[in-house]
C-alpha positions in Angstrom: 5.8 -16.6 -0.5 4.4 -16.1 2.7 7.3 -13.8 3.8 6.0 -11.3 1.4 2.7 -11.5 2.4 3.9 -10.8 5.9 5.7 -7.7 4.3 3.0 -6.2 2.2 1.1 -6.6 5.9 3.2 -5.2 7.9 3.7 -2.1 4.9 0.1 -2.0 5.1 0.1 -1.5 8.9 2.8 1.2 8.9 1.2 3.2 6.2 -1.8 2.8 8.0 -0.6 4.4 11.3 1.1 7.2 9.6 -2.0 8.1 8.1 -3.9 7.6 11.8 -1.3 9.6 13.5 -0.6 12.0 10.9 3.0 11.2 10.9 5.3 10.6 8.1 5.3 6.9 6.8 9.5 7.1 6.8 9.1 8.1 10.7 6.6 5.4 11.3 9.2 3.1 9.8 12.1 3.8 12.2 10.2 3.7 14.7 8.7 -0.1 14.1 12.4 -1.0 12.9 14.1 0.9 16.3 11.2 -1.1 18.3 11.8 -4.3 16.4 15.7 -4.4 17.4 15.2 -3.1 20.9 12.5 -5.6 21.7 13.1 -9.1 21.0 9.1 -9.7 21.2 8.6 -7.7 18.5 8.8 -9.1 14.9 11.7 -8.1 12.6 11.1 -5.6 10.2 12.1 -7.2 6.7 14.0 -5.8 3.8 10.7 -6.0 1.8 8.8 -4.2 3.7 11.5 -1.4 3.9 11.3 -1.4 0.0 7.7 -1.3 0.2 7.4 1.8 2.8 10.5 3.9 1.2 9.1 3.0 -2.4 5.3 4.7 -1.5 7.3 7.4 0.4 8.9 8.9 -2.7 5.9 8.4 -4.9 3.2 9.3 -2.4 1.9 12.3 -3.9 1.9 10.6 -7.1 0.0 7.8 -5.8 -2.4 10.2 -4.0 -3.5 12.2 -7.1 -3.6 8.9 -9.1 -6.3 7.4 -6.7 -8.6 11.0 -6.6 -8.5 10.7 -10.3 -9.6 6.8 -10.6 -12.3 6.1 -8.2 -15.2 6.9 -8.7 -17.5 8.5 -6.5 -15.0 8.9 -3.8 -12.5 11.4 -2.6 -9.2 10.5 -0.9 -11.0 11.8 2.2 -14.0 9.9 2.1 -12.6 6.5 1.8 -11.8 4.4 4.7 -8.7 5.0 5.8 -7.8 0.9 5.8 -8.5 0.8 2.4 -7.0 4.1 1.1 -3.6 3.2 2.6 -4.3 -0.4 1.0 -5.2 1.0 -2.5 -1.8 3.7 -1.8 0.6 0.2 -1.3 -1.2 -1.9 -3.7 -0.8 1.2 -6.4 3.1 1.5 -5.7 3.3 -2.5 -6.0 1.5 -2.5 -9.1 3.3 0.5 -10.9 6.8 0.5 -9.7 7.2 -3.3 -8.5 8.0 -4.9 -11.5 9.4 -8.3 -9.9 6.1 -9.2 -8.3 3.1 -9.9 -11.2 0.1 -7.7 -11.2 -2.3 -10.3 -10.1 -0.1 -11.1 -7.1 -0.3 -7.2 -6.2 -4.1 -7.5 -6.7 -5.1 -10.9 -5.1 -2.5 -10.0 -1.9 -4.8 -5.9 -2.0 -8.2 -7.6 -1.3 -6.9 -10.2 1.0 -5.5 -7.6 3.7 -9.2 -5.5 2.2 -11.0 -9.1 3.1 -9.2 -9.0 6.8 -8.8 -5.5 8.2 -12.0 -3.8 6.1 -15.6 -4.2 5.4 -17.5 -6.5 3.2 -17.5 -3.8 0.2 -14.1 -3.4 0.7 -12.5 -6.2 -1.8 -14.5 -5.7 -4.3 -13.6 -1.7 -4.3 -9.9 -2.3 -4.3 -10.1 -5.0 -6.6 -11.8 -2.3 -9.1 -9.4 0.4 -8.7 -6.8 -1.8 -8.6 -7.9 -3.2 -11.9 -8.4 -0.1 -13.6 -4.6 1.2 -12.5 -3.0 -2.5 -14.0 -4.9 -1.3 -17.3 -3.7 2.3 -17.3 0.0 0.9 -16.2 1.9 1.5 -19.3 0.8 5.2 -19.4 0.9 6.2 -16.5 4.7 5.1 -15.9 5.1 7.0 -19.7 3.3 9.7 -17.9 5.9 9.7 -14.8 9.3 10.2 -17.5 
């Protein structure tokens, strides 16, 4: 499945400039998609990914308040800002996705944790992560 590893990355990437630039992730994604078709260089921006960006979009708040309410010790602020926009795709994967397996969502979370963060990093997402695949069931009762 190494195309949807390259998806979750490249999700990964465009949350995380959204959240550098402080632009909308939905903007960010035209703009890598308009870039993508205009410059033959530039990779292809898959349907996955789309899915991936569009899915967080419409549950980003959601997400947000879910994440200040399960770490803890840390405020949405105060993490790093490669592993909040990890934990906010790994969270819509692993509440919403229901085609891909929780431990996929979490093993795939602290790989791109174990490349683009620090040594702390995987273990963090891992534990958040792990707590939000226990909580699944009520929290998508939560959402109805």
């Amino acid at each position: 499945m190494a195309a949807r590893n390259t998806a979750r990355k490249r999700a990964f990437q465009i949350l995380f400039e959204g959240d550098q630039r402080g632009a909308e992730v939905l903007t960010v994604l035209a703009d890598w998609v308009r870039l993508s078709r205009a410059d033959t260089r530039q990779p292809p921006v898959s349907e996955y990914t789309m899915e991936l960006v569009e899915g967080y979009a419409q549950r980003a708040k959601r997400i947000d308040e879910l994440l200040a309410q399960y770490s803890v010790g840390w405020t949405l602020d105060r993490m790093p800002v490669v592993d909040r926009n990890i934990l906010r795709l790994g969270a819509y994967e692993l509440i919403w996705v229901d085609e891909t397996p929780d431990a996929v969502v979490l093993d795939e979370m602290v790989q791109l944790a174990k490349e683009f963060s620090t040594d702390e990093s995987p273990s963090f997402v891992n534990g958040l992560l792990g707590r939000l695949k226990e909580l699944k069931p009520s929290l998508r009762r939560d959402e109805v």
